[in-house]
C-alpha positions as CSV (number, residue, x, y, z in Angstrom):
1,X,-238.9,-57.6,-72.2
2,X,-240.5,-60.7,-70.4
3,X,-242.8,-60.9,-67.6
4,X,-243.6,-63.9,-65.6
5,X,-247.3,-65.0,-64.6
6,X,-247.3,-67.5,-62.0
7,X,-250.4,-69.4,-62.3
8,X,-251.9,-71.0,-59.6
9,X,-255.1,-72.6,-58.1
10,X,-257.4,-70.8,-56.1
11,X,-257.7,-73.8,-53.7
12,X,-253.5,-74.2,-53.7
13,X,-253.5,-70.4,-52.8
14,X,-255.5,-70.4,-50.1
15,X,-253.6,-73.6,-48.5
16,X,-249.9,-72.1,-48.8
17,X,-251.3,-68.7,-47.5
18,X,-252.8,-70.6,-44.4
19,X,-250.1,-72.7,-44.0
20,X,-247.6,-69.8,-44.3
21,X,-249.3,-67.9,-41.9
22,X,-248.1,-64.7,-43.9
23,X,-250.9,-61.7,-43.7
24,X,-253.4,-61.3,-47.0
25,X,-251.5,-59.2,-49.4
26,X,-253.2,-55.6,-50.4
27,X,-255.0,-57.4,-53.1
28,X,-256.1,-60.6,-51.5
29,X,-257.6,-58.1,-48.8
30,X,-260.1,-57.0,-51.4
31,X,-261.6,-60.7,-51.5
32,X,-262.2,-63.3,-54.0
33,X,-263.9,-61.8,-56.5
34,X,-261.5,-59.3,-56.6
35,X,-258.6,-62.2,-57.1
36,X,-260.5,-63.5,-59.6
37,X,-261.4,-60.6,-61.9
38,X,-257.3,-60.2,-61.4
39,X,-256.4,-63.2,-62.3
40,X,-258.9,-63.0,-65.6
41,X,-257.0,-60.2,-66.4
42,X,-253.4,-61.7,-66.3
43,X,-254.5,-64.7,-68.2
44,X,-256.2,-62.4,-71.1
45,X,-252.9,-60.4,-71.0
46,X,-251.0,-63.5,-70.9
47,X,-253.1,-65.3,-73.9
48,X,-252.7,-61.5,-76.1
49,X,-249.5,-61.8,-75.5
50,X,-247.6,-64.8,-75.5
51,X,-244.3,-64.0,-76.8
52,X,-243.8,-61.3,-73.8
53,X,-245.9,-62.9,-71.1
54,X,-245.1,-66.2,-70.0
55,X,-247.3,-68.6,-68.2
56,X,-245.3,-71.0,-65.3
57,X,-247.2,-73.4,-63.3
58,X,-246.3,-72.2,-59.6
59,X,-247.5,-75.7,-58.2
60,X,-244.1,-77.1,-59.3
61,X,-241.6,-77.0,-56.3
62,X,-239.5,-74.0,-56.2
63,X,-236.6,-75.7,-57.7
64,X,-238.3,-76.5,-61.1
65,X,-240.5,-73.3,-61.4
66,X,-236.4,-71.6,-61.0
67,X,-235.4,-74.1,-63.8
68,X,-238.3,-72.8,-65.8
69,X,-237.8,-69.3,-65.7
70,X,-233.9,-69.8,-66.0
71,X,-234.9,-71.5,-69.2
72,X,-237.5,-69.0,-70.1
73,X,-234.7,-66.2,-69.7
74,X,-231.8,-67.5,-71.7
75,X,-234.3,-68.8,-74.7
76,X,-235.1,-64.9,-74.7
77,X,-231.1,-64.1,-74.6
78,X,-230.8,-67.0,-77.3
79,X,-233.3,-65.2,-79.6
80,X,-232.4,-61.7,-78.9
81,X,-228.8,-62.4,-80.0
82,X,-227.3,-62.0,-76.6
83,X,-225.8,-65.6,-76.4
């Protein structure tokens, strides 16, 4: 019913995956130009698409991108009747 894209930088993902020290996923593996023919994809999708695809800023801290999608999820409950 929803999906969540979490935008972010190019720049901001290469520091947290350096600074995490966690391995390139399957798709970062590919390269750059890979990421960003993804990423066009996801923001076309998301742009088609607003009312199912949701774009969050995934800069904010953890605790405020949770706020968001909490509040993202029960204004979908809200207008599918189930509040």
């Amino acid at each position: 019913d929803l999906t969540f894209y979490l935008r972010l930088s190019p720049e901001e993902r290469v520091r947290r995956a350096y600074k995490s020290g966690v391995p390139l996923d399957r798709i970062e593996k590919v390269g750059d130009d890979f990421v960003r023919r993804v990423e066009k994809g996801f923001e076309t999708i998301a742009r088609s698409e607003p009312n199912r695809v949701k774009t969050l800023d995934a800069s904010l801290s953890p605790e405020r991108l949770a706020e968001n999608v909490g509040r993202e999820i029960l204004r979908l409950r809200s207008a599918d009747g189930d509040f």
